[in-house]
N, C-alpha and C positions, 0 to 999 in steps of 0.2 A: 303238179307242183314243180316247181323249178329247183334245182340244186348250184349249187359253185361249185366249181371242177377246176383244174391246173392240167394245164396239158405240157408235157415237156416233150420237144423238140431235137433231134441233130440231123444236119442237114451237113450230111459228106458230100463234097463239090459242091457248094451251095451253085455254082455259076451254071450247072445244070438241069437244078429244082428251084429254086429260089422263084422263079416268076411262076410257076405254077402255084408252089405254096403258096404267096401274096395273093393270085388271084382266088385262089379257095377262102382265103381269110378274109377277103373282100367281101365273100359271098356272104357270108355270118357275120357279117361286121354287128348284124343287130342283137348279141348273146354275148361279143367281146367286149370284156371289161377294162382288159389292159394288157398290154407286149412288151415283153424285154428282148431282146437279142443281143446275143454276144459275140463276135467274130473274132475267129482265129483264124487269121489268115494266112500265116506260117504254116498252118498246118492242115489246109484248106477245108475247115469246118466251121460252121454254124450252131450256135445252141439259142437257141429260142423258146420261153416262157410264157404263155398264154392265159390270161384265167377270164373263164366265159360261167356268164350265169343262164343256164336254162334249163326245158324241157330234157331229159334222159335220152329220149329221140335224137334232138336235136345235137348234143355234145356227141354223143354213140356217130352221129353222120358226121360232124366235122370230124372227129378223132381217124373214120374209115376212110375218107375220101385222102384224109394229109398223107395218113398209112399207106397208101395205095401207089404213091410217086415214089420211085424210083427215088434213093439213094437216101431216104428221108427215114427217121427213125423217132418212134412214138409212145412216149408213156403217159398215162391220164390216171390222175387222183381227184375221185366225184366223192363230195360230203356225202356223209349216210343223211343227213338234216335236210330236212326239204324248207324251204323259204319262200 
């Protein structure tokens, strides 16, 4: 059963991570539902808002793989509600 999930983003130096995060989002482009980004560029950060519907697998991997780059910072809120 698939869930909705929010994954929240910051990306300190985005000019360091930012192509790798994109290319990982590319990867799952088929679970995301929608992106917001925010740039603060004064203050050279990034916040970015994701909400993807799937598999528990599948969120748990994109949410590991984002965590995994360097400078990127990750939090994820999964429905308990399966849909």
């Amino acid at each position: 059963m698939s869930k909705i999930a929010v994954i929240s983003a910051i990306l300190e130096d985005p000019n360091s991570c930012q192509q790798k995060f994109n290319e990982i989002i590319s990867s799952f482009k088929g679970i995301i539902k929608g992106r917001m980004g925010i740039p603060f560029d004064e203050h050279g950060i990034s916040v970015i808002s994701i909400t993807v519907v799937g598999e528990l697998d599948e969120i748990n991997s994109l949410t590991g793989k984002l965590g995994n780059i360097d400078n990127v910072y990750i939090k994820t809120s999964i429905s308990k509600k399966e849909i």
